[in-house]
VOROTOR-648809 format. One record per residue (C-alpha): residue number from 1; residue in one letter; chain; x, y, z negated. Coordinates in steps of 0.02 Angstrom, whole numbers. Example, Ala and Ser with C-alpha at 12.3 -4.5 7.8 and 13.67 -1.06 7.14 Angstrom:
2
- i/aa/ch/u/v/w
- 1/A/A/615/-225/-390
- 2/S/A/684/-53/-357
% end
This chain:
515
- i/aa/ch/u/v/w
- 1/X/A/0/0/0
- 2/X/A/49/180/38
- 3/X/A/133/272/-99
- 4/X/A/21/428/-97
- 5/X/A/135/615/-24
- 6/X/A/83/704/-202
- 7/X/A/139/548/-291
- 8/X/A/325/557/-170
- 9/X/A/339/742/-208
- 10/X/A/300/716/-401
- 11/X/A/433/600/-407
- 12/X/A/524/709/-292
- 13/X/A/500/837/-411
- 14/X/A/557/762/-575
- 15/X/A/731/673/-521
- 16/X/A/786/850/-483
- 17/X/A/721/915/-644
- 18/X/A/822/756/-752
- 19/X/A/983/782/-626
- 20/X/A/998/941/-749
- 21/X/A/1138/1033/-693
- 22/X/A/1197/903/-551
- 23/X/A/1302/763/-545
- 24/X/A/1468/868/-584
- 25/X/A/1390/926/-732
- 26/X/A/1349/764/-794
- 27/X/A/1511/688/-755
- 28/X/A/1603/856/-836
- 29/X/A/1463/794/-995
- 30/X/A/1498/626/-1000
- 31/X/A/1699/631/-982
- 32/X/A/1705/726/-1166
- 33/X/A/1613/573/-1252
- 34/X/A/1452/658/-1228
- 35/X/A/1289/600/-1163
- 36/X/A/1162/679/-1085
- 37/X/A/1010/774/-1161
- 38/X/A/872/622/-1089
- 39/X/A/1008/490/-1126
- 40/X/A/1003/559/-1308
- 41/X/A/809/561/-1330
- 42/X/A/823/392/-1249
- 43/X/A/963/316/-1383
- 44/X/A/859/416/-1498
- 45/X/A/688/339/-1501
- 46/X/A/618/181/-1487
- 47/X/A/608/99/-1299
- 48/X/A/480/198/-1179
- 49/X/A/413/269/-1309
- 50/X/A/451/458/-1240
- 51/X/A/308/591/-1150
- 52/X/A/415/721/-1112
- 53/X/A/324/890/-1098
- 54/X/A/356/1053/-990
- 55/X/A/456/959/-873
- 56/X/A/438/1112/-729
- 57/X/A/454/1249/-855
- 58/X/A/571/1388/-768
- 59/X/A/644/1543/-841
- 60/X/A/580/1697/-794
- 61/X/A/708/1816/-784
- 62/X/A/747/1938/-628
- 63/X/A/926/2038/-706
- 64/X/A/1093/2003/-647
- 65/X/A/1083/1881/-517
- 66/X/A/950/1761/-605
- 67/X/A/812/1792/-477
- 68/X/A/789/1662/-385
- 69/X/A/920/1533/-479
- 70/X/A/863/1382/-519
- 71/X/A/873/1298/-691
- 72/X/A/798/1149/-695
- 73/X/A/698/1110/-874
- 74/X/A/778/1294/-926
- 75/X/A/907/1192/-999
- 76/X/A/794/1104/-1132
- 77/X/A/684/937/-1138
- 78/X/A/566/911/-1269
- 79/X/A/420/782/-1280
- 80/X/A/349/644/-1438
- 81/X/A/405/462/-1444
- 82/X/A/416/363/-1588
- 83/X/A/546/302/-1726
- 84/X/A/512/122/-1785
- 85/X/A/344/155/-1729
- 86/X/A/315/335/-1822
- 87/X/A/305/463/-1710
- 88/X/A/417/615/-1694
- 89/X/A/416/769/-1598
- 90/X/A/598/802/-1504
- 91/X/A/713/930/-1407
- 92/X/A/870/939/-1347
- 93/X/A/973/1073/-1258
- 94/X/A/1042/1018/-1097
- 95/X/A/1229/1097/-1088
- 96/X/A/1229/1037/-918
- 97/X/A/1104/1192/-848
- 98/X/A/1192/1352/-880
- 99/X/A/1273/1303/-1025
- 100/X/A/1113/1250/-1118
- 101/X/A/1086/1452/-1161
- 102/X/A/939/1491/-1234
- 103/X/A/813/1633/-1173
- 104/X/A/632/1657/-1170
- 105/X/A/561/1511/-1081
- 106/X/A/675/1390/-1165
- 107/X/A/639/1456/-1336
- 108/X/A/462/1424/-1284
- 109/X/A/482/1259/-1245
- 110/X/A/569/1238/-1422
- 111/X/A/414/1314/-1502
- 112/X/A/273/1217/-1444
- 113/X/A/359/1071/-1494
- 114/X/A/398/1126/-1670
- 115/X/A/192/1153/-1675
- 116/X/A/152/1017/-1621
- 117/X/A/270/943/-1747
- 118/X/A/217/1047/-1884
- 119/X/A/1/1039/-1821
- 120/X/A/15/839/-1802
- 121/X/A/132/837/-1963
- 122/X/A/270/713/-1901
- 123/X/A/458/749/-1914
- 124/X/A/555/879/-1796
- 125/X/A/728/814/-1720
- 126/X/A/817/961/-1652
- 127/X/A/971/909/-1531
- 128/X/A/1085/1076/-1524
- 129/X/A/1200/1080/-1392
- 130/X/A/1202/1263/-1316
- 131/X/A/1340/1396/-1277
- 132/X/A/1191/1533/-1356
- 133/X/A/1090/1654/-1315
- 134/X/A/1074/1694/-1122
- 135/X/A/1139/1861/-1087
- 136/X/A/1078/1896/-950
- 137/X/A/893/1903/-1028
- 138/X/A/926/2028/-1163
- 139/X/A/804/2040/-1322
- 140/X/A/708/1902/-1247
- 141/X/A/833/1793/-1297
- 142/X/A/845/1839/-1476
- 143/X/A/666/1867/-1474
- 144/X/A/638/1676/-1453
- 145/X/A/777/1639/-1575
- 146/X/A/686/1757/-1700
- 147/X/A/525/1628/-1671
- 148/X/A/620/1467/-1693
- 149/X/A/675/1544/-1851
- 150/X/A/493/1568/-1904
- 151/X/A/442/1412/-1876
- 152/X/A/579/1327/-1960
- 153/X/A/525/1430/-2126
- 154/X/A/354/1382/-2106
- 155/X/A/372/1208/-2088
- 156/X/A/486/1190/-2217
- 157/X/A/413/1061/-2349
- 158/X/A/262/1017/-2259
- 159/X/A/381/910/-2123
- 160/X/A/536/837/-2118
- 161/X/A/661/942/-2013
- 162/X/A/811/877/-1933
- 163/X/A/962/947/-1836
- 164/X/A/1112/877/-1728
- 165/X/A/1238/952/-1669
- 166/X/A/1291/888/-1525
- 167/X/A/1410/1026/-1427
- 168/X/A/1428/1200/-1480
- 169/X/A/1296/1294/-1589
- 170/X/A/1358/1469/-1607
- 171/X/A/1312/1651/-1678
- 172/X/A/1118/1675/-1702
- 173/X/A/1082/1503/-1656
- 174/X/A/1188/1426/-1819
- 175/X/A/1012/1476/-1937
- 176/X/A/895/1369/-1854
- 177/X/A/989/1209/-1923
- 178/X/A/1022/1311/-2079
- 179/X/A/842/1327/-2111
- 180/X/A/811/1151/-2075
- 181/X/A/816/978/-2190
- 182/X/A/953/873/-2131
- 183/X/A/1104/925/-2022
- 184/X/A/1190/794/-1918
- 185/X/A/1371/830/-1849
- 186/X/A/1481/695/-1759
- 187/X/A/1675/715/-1754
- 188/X/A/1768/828/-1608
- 189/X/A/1595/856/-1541
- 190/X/A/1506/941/-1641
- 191/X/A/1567/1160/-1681
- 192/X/A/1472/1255/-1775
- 193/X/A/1516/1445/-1801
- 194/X/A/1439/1625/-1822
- 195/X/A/1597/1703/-1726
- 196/X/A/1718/1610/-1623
- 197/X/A/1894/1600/-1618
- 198/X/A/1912/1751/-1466
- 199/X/A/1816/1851/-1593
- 200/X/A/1885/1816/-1726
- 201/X/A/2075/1823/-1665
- 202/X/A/2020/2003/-1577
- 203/X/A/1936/2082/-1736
- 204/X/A/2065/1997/-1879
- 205/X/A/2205/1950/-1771
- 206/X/A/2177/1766/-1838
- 207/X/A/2220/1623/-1707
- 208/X/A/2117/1483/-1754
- 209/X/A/2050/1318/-1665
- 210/X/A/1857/1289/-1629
- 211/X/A/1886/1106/-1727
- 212/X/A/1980/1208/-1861
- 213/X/A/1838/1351/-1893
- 214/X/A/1679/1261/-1860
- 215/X/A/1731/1067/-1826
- 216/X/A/1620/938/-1908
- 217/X/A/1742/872/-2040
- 218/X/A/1729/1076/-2104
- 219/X/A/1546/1066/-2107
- 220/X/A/1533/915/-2192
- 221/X/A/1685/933/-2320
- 222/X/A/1709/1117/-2351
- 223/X/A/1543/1216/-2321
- 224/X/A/1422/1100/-2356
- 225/X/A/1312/1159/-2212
- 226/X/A/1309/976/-2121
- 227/X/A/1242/840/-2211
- 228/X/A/1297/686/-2120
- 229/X/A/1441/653/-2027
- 230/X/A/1482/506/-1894
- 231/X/A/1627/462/-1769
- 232/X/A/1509/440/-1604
- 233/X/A/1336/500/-1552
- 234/X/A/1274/329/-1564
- 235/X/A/1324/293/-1755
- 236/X/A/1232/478/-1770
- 237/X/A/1082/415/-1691
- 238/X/A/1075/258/-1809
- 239/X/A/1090/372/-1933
- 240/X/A/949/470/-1891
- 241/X/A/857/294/-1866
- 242/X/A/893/238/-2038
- 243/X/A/846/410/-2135
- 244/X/A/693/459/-2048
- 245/X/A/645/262/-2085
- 246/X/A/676/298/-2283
- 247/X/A/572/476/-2308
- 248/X/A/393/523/-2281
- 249/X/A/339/591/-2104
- 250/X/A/248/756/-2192
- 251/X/A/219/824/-2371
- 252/X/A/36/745/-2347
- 253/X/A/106/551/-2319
- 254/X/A/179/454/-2429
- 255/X/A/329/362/-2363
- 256/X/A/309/198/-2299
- 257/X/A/305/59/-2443
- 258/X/A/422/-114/-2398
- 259/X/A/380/-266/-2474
- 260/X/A/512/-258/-2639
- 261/X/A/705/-339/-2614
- 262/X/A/800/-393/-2791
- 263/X/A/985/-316/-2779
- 264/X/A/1144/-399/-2724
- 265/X/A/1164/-437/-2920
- 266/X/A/1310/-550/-2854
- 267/X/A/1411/-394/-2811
- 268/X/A/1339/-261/-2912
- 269/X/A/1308/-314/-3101
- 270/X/A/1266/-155/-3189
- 271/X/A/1331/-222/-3355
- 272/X/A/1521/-225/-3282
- 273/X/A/1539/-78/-3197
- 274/X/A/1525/51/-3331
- 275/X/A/1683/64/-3419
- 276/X/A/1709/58/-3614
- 277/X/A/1839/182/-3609
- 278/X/A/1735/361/-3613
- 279/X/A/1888/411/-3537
- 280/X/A/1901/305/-3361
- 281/X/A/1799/329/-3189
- 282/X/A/1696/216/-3124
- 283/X/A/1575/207/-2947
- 284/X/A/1412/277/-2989
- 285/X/A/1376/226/-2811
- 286/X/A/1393/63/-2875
- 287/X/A/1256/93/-3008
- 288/X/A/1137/148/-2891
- 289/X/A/1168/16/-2766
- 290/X/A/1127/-119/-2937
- 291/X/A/953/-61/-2939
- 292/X/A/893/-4/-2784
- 293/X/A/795/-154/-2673
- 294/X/A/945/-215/-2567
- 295/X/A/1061/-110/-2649
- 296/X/A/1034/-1/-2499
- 297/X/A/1068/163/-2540
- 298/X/A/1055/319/-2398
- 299/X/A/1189/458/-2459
- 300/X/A/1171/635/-2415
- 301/X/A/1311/760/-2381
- 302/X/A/1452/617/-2428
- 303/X/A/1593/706/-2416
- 304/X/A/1540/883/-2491
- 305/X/A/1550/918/-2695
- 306/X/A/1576/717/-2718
- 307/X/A/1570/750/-2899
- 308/X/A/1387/740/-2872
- 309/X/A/1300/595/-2761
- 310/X/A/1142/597/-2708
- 311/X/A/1013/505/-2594
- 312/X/A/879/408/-2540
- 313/X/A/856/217/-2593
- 314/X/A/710/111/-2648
- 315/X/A/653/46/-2805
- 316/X/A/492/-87/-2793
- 317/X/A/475/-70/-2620
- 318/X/A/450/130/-2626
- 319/X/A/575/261/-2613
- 320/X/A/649/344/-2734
- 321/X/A/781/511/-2717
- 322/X/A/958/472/-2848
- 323/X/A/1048/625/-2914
- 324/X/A/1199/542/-3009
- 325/X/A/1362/628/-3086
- 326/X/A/1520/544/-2996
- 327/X/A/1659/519/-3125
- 328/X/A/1773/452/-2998
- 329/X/A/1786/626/-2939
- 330/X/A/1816/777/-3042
- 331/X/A/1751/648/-3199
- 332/X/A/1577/703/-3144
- 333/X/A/1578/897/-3199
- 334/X/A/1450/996/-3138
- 335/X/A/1517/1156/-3024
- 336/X/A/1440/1285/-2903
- 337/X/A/1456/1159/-2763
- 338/X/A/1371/1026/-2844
- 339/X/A/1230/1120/-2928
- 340/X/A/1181/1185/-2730
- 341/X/A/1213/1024/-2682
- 342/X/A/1091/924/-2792
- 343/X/A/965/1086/-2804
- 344/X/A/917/1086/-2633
- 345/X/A/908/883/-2613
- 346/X/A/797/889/-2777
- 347/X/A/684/1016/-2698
- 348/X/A/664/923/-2542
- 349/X/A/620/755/-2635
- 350/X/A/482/861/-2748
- 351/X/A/415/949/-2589
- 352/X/A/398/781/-2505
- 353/X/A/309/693/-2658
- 354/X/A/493/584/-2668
- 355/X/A/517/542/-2850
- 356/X/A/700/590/-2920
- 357/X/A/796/467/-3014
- 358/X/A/953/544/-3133
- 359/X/A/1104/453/-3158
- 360/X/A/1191/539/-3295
- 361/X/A/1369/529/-3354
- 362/X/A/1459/716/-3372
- 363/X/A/1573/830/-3479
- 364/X/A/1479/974/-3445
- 365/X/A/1500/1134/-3333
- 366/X/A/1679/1134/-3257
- 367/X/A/1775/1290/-3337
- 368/X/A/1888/1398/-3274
- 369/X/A/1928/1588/-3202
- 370/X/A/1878/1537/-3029
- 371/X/A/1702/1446/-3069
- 372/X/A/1657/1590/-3182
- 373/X/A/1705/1717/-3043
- 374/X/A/1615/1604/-2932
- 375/X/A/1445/1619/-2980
- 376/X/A/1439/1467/-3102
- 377/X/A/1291/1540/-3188
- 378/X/A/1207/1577/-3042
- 379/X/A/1226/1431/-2937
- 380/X/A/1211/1309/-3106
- 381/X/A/1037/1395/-3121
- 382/X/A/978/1320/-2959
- 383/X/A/993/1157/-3037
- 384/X/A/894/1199/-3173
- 385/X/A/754/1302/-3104
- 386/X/A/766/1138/-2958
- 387/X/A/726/1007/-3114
- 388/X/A/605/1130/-3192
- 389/X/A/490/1177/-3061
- 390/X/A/499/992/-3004
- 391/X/A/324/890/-3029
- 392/X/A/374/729/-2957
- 393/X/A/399/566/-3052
- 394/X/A/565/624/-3142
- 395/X/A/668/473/-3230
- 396/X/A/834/505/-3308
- 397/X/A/960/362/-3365
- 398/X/A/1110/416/-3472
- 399/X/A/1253/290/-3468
- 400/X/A/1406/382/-3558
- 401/X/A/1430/566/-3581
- 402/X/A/1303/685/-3594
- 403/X/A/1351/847/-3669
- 404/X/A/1330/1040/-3662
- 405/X/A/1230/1134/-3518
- 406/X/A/1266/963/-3436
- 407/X/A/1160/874/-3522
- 408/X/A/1017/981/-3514
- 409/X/A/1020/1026/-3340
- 410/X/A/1025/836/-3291
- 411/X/A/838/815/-3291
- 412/X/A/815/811/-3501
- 413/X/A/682/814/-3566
- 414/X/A/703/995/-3613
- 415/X/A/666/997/-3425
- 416/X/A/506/892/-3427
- 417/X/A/578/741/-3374
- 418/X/A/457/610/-3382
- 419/X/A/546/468/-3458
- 420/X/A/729/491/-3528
- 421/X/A/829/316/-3563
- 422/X/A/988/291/-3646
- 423/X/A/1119/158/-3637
- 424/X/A/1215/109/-3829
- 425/X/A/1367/198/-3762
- 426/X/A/1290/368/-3716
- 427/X/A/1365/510/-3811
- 428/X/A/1228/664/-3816
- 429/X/A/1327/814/-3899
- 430/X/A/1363/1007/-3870
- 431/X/A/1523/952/-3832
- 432/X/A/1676/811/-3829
- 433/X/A/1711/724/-3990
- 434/X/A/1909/798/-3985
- 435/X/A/1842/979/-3954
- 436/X/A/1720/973/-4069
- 437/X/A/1819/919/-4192
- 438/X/A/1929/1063/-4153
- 439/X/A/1824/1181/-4185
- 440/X/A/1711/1138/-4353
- 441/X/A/1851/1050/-4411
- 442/X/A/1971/1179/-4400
- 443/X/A/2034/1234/-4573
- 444/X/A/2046/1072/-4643
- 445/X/A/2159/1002/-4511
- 446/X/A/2256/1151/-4523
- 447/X/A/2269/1141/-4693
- 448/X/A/2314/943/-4699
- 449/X/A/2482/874/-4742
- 450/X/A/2466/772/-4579
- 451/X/A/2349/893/-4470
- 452/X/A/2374/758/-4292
- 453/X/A/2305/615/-4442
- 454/X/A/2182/720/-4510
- 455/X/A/2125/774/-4319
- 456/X/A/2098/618/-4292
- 457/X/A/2010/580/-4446
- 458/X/A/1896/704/-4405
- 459/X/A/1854/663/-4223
- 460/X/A/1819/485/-4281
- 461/X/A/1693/565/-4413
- 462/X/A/1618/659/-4266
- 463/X/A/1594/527/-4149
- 464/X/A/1516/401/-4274
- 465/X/A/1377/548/-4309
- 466/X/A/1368/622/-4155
- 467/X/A/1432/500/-4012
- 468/X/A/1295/378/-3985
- 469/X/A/1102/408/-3907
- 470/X/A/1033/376/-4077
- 471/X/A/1026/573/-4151
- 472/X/A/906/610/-3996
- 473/X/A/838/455/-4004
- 474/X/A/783/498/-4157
- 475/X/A/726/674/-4110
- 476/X/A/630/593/-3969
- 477/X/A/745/676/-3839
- 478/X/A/779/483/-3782
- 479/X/A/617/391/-3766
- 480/X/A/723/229/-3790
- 481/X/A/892/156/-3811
- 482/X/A/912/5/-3665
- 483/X/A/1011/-115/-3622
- 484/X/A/1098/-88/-3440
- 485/X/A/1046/-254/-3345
- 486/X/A/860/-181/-3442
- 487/X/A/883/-36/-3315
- 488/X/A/782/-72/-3180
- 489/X/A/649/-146/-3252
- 490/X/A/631/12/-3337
- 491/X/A/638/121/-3186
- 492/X/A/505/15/-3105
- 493/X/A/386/27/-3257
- 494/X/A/421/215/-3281
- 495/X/A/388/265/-3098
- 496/X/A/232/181/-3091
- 497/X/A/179/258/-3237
- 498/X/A/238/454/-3175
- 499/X/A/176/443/-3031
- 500/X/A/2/453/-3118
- 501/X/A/32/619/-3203
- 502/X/A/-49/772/-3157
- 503/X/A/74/938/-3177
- 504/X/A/-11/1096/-3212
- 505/X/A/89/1257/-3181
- 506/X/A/26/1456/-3215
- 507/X/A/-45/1499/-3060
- 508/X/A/71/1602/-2960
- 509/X/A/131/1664/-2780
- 510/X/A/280/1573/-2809
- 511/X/A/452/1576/-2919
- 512/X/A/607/1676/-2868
- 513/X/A/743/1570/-2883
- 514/X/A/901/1601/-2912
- 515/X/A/956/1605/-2741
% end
């Protein structure tokens, strides 16, 4: 039978439109390690599961030689497919049609695909991969940057919102994966910067490499404005896979419940990984991964402020968001880093109706000039106006040290937690046995015969009253004292209980804080 002339010239039609830029293009694409904006969405999603949308969208403009140009797509594909069967609304920025610039009708593109992601309330996956705003169309290009901005803002907490770099992402178009979720940057691909290095070396006088000022290890390690980092675009995409698999598609779903998986007990027992020394580090990965279903555990920004992990894993079947102190790195102090670091994942958990599990084991605040000049206070008040203003499920375990503004910023329940358990070994104290001692102690070691014996004395005298969970125990601070292979059990039974509770709050516009 005949292939109808429409049907020819349709098809016709939309192999130009996917050639992009041309061949060369592709080939100029493909030769850095990078695919192609389709062959993205295609890794991306689940088999022929994509509509692509606004296929013969074309720009507009009429200055500077663009009248009558052709570019294909305007350098941007967007459409819905599905994720392990959830749907998800997608674009990504072809760098193969003028640079994957942005200007009006390409920002428009981007739009109607954010509402339909934000109307239809399933995830937005944002593949960046653009040299920036089109010059050659003026305002209208920051105008559309201006409404992608919007519409991150106002979809922020109702659905999940996630960015990859892919290419460059550079000068206004850096705060549209600011304001999103989840950044995802893969090594010598991915460059992220306000200014580049021809700026920069022009105004300062700096020389300074694109992988050196905006490179994904930088993002991931140093600013803490890329949350996950991988070594090819195809470990990023199984990334992608694996998180939007773990969280809810909108602030109205819950996440998807999986039948419940015991944990690999055989390589994590809880009971042997703490140790008795108060003094020696320890995994806390390793504590998480004990009782978690699996011991599958999803970590967030890895490799930024590792003195704090935090994450998605499940517990019975549902799944659960761990904030845990890491003693193998900085012995688990709290700093600025940290406190953004765990603020903003606890406030994406209570906006998504995740309930937050607390590892604790800390000294306390990390001192020092620099911190202090830093912002400490301001940036450790994140943390606890995150905890506070949180009405999720809220479960905190304490398994050694717990003292000073540490302990009460680590979900206590100062800080309504909902349930706060306690292993024997906790210590729950203003401050360090030693220091304390120092300090009330002070006069009568000076004045001993043998102050170092009497020091000691002293600290012992401290610990026995004051190093153990059984003063706020006692206080009802600690709603009980378990043992550590208890620990999951517990979790389970408290989460099913919390997630009954109603919060009430005054009724308000909202809280400022402490940004």
């Amino acid at each position: 039978m005949a292939v109808d002339e429409k049907i020819l010239d349709l098809r016709h039609r939309t192999q130009a439109v996917r050639l992009g830029g041309g061949e060369k293009a592709i080939e100029k694409q493909k030769a850095i390690g990078k695919m192609t904006a389709r062959e993205r969405i295609e890794t991306l999603l689940d088999a022929d599961s994509f509509q692509e949308y606004d296929t013969f969208v074309e720009h507009a403009c009429t200055d500077f030689g663009m009248q009558g140009k052709a570019l294909p797509g305007d350098g941007v594909v967007i459409g819905i497919g599905t994720i392990g069967g959830k749907p998800v609304a997608v674009f990504a920025q072809d760098f193969t049609v003028a640079g994957g610039s942005l200007g009006l009708m390409h920002a428009r593109k981007i739009t109607k695909i954010m509402d339909y992601a934000l109307n239809m309330r399933m995830p937005l996956i944002g593949i960046n991969d653009s040299g920036g705003a089109r010059i050659q169309e003026g305002v209208n290009a920051l105008a559309g940057y201006g409404e992608i901005f919007f519409r991150n803002t106002m979809a922020s907490g109702v659905i999940p919102q996630i960015s990859v770099i892919l290419g460059p992402c550079a000068g206004g178009a850096v705060y549209s994966p600011a304001l999103t979720d989840f950044v995802f940057v893969v090594d010598n691909i991915s460059k992220m910067f306000i200014t580049g290095p021809e700026v920069i070396k022009t105004v300062l006088g700096e020389e300074i490499s694109m992988e050196e000022l905006g490179g994904a290890r930088v993002h991931c390690e140093q600013t803490g404005n890329a949350h996950f980092f991988a070594q090819s675009e195809a470990e990023c995409f199984d990334q992608i896979r694996k998180l939007v698999a773990t969280i809810p598609a909108s602030n109205t779903q819950p996440a998807e419940r999986l039948a419940t998986v015991e944990p690999k007990t055989d390589t994590y027992r809880i009971g042997e990984i703490v140790p008795a020394d108060p003094t020696q580090p320890y995994d806390v990965r390793d504590i998480i991964r004990a009782v978690s279903d699996g011991s599958d555990f999803v970590e967030v920004m890895e490799l930024f402020a590792a003195n704090i992990v935090v994450g998605f894993g499940r517990i019975d079947g549902e799944t659960v968001g761990f904030v845990a102190n890491q003693p193998l790195v900085m012995a688990g102090v709290l700093d600025c880093d940290s406190s953004d670091k765990a603020a903003r994942f606890i406030r994406f958990c209570d906006a998504f109706n995740i309930p937050i599990v607390t590892i604790e084991d800390l000294p306390g605040y990390l001192p020092g000039v620099d911190q202090e000049h830093a912002g400490v206070i301001r940036h450790g008040a994140k943390l606890l106006y995150a905890y506070s203003e949180a009405t999720v499920p809220k479960i905190t375990v304490i398994l050694r040290k717990a003292y000073g503004g540490g302990y009460i910023a680590m979900n206590s329940r100062h800080l309504q937690a909902d349930f706060v358990f306690a292993w024997p070994r906790a210590e729950i104290a203003v401050m360090g046995p030693e220091g304390a001692a120092n300090v009330i102690f002070r006069k009568e070691i000076l004045a001993a015969e043998d102050p170092e014996q009497m020091r000691q004395l002293k600290i012992q005298e401290y610990k026995d009253k004051f190093a153990n969970p059984y003063v706020a125990a006692a206080k009802g601070y600690v709603d009980a004292v378990i043992e550590p292979e208890q620990t999951r059990r517990c979790l389970i039974q408290a989460l099913g209980v919390a997630k009954r509770k109603e919060a009430l709050h005054p009724k308000k516009k909202h809280g400022i804080p402490p940004f």
